[in-house]
N, C-alpha and C positions, 0 to 999 in steps of 0.2 A: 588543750582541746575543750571548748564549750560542753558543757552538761546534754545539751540539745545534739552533739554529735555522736555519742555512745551509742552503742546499741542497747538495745533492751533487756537484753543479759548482763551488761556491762552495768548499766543502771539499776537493776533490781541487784545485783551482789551488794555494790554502792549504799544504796539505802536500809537493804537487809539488816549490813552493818554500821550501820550510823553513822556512814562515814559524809553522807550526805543525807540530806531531808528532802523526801517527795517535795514538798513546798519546793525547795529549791530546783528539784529540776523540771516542776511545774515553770515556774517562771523565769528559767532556763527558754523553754521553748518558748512560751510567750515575747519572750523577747526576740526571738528569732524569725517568729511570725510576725510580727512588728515593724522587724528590716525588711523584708524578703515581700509579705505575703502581698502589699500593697491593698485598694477597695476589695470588700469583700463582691461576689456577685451579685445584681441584682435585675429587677424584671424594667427596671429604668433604660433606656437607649441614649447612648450619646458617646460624642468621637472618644479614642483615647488619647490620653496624654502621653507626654515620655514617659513618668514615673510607672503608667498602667503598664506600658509594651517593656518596662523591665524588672517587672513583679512578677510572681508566680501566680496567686488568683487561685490558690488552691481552695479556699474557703466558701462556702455560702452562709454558714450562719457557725459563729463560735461562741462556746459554749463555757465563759471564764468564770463565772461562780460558780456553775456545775461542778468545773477542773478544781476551782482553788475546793469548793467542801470537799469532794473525794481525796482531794490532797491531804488534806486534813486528816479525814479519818484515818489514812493511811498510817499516817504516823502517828496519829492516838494509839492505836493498833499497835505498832510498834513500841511505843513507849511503857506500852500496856503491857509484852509479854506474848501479845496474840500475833498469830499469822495470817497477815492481809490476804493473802497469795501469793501465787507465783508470777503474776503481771504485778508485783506490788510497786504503787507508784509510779508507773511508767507512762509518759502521755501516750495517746494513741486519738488517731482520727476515725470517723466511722464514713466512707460511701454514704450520701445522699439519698439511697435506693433502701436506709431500713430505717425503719420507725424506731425509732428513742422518743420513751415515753416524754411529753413533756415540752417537745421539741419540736421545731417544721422540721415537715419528711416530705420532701417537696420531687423526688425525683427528676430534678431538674427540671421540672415544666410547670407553667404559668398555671396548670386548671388544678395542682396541689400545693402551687403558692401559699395557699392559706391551712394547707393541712397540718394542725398537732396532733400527733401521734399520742393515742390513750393507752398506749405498751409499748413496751420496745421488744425486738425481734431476740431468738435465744441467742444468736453468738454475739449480739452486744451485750445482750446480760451477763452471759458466761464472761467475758471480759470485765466488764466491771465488775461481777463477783470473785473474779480474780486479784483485784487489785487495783486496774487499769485506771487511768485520770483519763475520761473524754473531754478531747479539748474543743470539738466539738467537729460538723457533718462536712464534707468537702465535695466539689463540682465533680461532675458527669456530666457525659451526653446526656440528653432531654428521653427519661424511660432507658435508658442505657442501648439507644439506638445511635452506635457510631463508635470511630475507631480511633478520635482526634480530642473527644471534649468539647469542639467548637460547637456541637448542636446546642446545645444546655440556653435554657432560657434563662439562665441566670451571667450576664455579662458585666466585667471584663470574663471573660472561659480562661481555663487554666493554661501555665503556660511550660516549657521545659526547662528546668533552673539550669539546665547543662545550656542553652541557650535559647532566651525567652523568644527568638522568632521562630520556634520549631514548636509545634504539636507535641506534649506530653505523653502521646496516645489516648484510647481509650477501652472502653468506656470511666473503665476506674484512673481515669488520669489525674485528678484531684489527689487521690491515693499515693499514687505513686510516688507524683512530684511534689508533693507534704512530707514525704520518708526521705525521696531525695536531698529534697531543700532542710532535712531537720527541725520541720516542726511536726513533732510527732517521731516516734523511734517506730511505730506499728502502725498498720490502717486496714480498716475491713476492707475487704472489696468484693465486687462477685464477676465470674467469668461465664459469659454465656456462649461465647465465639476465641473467647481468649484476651476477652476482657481484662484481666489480670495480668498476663501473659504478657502481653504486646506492651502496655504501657510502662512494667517493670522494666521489659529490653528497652526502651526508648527511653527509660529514665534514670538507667543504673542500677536498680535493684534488686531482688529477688524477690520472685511473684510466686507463689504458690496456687496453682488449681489442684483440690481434693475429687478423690472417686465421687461420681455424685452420688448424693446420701449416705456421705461421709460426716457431712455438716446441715445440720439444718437449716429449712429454709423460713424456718416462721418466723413473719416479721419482714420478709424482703418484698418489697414490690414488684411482680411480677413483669417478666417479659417473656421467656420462652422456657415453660415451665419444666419442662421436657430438658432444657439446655441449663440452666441456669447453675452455678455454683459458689457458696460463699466461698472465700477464701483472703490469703495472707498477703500481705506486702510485706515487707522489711528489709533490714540493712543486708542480713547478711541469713546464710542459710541455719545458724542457729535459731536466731529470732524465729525466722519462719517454723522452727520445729518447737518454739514455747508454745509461739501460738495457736499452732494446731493441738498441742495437747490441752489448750484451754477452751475453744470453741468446738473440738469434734466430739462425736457420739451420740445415741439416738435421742427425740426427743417425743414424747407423747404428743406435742402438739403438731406435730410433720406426722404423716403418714409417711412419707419419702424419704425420713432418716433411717438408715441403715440398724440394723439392731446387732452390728459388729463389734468386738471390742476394740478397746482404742489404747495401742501399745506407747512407751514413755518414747517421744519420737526423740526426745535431746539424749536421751539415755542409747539409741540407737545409730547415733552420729557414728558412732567409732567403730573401727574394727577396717577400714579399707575398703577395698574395691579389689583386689586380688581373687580372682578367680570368675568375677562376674565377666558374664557375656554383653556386651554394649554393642548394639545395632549401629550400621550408619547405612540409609536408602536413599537410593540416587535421584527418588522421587520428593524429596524434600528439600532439593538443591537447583531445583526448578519451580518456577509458577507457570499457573494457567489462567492466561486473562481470555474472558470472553470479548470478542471483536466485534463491537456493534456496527461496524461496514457488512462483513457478510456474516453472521449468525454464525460463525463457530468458533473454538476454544484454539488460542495460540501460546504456545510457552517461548519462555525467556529462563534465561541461568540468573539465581539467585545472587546481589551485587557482590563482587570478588571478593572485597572485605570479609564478610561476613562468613562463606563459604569458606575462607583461609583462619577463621577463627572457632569455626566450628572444629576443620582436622586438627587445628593446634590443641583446641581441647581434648580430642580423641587422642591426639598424642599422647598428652599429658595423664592421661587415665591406663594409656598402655605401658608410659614409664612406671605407673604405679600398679601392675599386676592384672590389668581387665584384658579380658582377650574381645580386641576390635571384630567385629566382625561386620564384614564390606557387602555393597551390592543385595542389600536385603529388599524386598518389592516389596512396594505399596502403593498397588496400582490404582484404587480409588480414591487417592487421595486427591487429584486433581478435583473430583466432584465435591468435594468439601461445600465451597461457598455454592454452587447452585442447589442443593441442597438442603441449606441452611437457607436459602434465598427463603426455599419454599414454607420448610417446617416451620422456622423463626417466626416467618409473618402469619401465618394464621397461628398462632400460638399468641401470638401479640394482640391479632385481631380481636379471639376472644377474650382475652385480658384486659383491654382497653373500653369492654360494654361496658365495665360498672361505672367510667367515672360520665355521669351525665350531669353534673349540678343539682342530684338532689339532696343524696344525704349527705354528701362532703365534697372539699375541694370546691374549683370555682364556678359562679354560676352567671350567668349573662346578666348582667346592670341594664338591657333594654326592657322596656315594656313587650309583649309577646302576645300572641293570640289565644297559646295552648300548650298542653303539655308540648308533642311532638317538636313546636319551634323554638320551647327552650330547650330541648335537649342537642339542638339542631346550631343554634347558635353558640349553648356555651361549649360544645364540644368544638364549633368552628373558630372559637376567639379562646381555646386554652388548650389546643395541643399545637405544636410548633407542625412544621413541613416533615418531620421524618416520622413522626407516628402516625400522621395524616396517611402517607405515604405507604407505612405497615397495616395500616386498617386494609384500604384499596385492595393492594395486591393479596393479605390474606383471603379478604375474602372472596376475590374474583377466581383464589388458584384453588378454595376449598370446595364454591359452589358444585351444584350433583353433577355437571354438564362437562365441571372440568377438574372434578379432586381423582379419578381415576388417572387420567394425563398428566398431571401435574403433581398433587399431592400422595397421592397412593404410589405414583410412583418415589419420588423423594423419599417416602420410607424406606421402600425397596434399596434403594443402593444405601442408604443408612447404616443398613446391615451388613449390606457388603461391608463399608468402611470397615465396623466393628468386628468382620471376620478377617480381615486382615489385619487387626494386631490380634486376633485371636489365635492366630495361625503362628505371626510371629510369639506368641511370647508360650505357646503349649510348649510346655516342659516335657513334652515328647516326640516333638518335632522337628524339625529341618535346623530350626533357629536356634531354639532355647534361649531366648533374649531374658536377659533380666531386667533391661531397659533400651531400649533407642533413644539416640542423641542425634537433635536436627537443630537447625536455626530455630530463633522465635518468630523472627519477620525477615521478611526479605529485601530492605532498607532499611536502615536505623533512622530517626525521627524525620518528618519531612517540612515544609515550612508553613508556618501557619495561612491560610487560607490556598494554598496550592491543589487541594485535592475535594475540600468542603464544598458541598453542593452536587457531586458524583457520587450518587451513593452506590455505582456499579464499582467504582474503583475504589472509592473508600473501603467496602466489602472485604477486597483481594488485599489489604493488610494484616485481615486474619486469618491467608490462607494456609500458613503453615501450624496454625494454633486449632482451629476448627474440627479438625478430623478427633480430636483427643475430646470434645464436648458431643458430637457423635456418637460417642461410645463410650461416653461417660466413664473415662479413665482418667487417671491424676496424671499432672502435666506441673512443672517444676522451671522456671527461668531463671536461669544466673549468670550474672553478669561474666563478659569475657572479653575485655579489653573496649578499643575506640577506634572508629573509624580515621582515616585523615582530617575528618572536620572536625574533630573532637567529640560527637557524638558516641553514646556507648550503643554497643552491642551486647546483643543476648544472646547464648544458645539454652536448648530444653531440652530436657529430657522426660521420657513419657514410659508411662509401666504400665501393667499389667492393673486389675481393680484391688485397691485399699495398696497400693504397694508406697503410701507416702514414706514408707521408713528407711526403702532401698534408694528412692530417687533423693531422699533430704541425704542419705548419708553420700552417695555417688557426690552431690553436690559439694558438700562440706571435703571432704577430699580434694577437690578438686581445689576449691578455697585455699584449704593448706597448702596444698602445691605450688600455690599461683600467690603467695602472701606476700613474698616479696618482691614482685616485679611493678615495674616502674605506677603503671597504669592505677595502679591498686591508691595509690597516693592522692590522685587527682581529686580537687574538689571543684560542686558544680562552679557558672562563671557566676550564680548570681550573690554567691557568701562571698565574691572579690571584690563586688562593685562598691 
């Protein structure tokens, strides 16, 4: 097995003891990014080739004398007697969405094309002060508006290595499919709707969402401030639990980081699942698409597969001691995406005043009359359709005439949502959930350009991940087998606030369980080609 396929745990033991050299599994993955990653993204247009539709395109900008000096150090450090950290030498990719000093931090769109970043955000630094090699930023949707990657004004957009004519997910699909594909063993990402979530199930891996103001957010480019979470990608539910112990806990520069402490989450893996309470509701095994023929919400059953792969997991956690417990309601979960429809975009809308072309980012090359028409133009020629789109509606659904109807209300059931896992997880209640397990999506990857340009239906792929950024609870994705197409599936499990310790260990459990059946083998198609 290539150095590039380990996990992150497997490669810091590796190099701890010299049994191998950061250098080396730096340029392990370099090489893997090499075969695999094909052009990186850029704001150029034109057809693609074969080679683009069977590369992954997880990149926009890499970052290889960065990777190769931190390599370096690493192993000075080590030859020295010191300890790098606990990320020591490990490549890792960062989400396009945080500033690394030094770097474009381009959030996928054309009007921060030209933005270098004069800091980098705390969970990239916490990472590199851990050890980490950044190999450098990798594709999003444009502002992390979208659930495919295909928004991003940086093209070729990324693709799924389990098969390049499918959507990676999004927003952090770059993320994903860099962990999947092996270049990079970790990758930042942030979850705003289930950003994390969705693209980990549609790429094989495990996504970690943290309690919000579990991680800080300084440094991250804003979308929906209110919604927004860093969080983990990685191979497996170890990984996910280094890296949260290296990017969580509070930070002076977040007013919004938690001032919690933050437990050894790898140290927490063990001990089982015997005796916990594990939800399954009947309301996470259906969606609710809105019907734009007549104005109301209609359900469908979640596709068979994946509904058959969630009770297998449930099984599999009652062979091991958890008492399943069935038919738990969550009746607001339906309103998830309208919801999110509402808060999301004026949340966006106001985030999006700063970039006008003056002090950063890009600014219109025409001649202009006055202030008002350059702000006018370079906001018109540097945000792509879907932020345009979030501007609009935030601000038509915030205005005095209509945030009562629209927004005021949106809050209103918000809280609903959050009382109903409030209800399920009170440890004096009905439930006593220690966690609920549901699906992550309700089709596993779909085909690139099938769904892009709907952004009503593109929406409803984060309808089972959504309710958990509502209520600012940690949400967990790990892999659980494949569809008939070969596509992987995900299912998630969701707790209670700060409970990252019970859902990483329910997860790794469940890992062991499942270690060796057949599926666990499979590698994506594009390390065959």
């Amino acid at each position: 097995m290539a150095l590039c396929d380990l996990t992150a745990h497997q490669l810091v033991n590796l190099i701890r003891h010299r049994e191998v050299s950061a250098v080396e599994a730096l340029e392990s993955a370099l090489e893997r990014i090499a075969a695999v990653d094909g052009r990186p993204g850029t704001l150029e247009d034109g057809d693609l080739s074969t080679e683009d539709e069977q590369s992954v395109h997880a990149f926009i900008t890499l970052t290889e004398d960065r990777a190769r000096a931190q390599a370096l150090e690493v192993d000075r450090q080590l030859d020295a007697g010191e300890d790098p950290g606990p990320l020591a030498g490990v490549p890792v990719t960062i989400k396009d969405i945080f500033c690394v000093q030094g770097t474009p931090s381009t959030a996928g769109s054309r009007i921060l094309a030209n933005f270098v970043a004069p800091y980098t955000a705390t969970p990239a630094a916490r990472m590199e002060a851990a050890g980490a090699v950044t190999l450098g930023k990798v594709n999003l949707d444009e502002f992390t508006y979208g659930s495919s990657n295909e928004s991003s004004a940086f093209q070729p957009s990324t693709r799924n290595p389990w098969n390049p004519t499918r959507v990676p997910g999004g927003s952090s699909g770059g993320s994903a499919a860099a962990v999947a594909a092996g270049e990079g063993s970790l990758s930042l990402g942030t979850d705003t709707a289930g950003s994390i979530r969705q693209p980990a199930a549609f790429c094989g891996v495990v996504g970690l969402k943290p309690t919000y103001g579990r991680v800080s957010r300084y440094g991250l480019i804003a979308f929906g401030s209110s919604l927004d979470c860093p969080g983990t990608l990685a191979r497996d539910v170890k990984d996910a639990a280094l890296m949260l112990n290296v990017i969580a806990g509070p930070d002076r520069h977040d007013g919004t980081a938690a001032n919690v402490s933050v437990p050894d989450y790898v140290d927490s893996l063990e001990g089982g699942v015997r005796g916990m309470r594990i939800g399954l509701s009947p309301d996470y095994f259906r969606i609710t698409f809105f019907d734009t023929e007549t104005g109301e919400l209609r359900q469908e059953p979640i596709a068979p597969e994946i509904e058959d792969a969630v009770l297998s997991a449930a099984g599999h956690l009652a062979a091991m001691g958890a008492d399943i417990v069935e038919d738990v309601p969550m009746p607001h979960t339906k309103y998830g995406i309208p919801v999110y429809f509402v808060v999301s975009r004026v949340e966006a809308a106001s985030n999006l005043h700063r970039y006008d072309g003056v002090k950063y980012g890009y600014r219109t090359p025409d001649r202009v009359e006055d202030l008002p028409e350059m702000y006018r133009k370079s906001r018109a020629e540097g945000f792509g359709i879907q932020p345009k789109m979030r501007i609009l509606m935030g601000m038509y659904v915030s205005a005095a005439q209509y945030s009562e109807q629209y927004y005021n209300r949106a809050l209103r059931v918000r809280t609903l949502i959050r009382q109903d896992f409030d209800q399920i997880f009170d440890p004096t209640g009905p439930y006593r959930l220690d966690a609920l397990l549901t699906p992550t999506t309700p089709t596993t990857a779909f085909p690139m350009g099938d769904v892009y340009g709907d952004s009503v239906i593109m929406q409803y792929a984060d309808q089972l991940t959504v309710p958990a950024n509502h209520a600012g609870i940690p949400g967990l994705s790990i892999p659980a087998g494949f569809d008939q197409a070969g596509l992987p599936i995900g299912v998630q499990l969701l707790g209670p606030d700060f409970s990252e310790a019970t859902l990483l260990r329910i997860g790794h459990s469940y890992e062991m369980m499942t270690q060796d059946e057949e599926w666990r083998a499979r590698r994506p198609s594009v390390l065959e080609l």
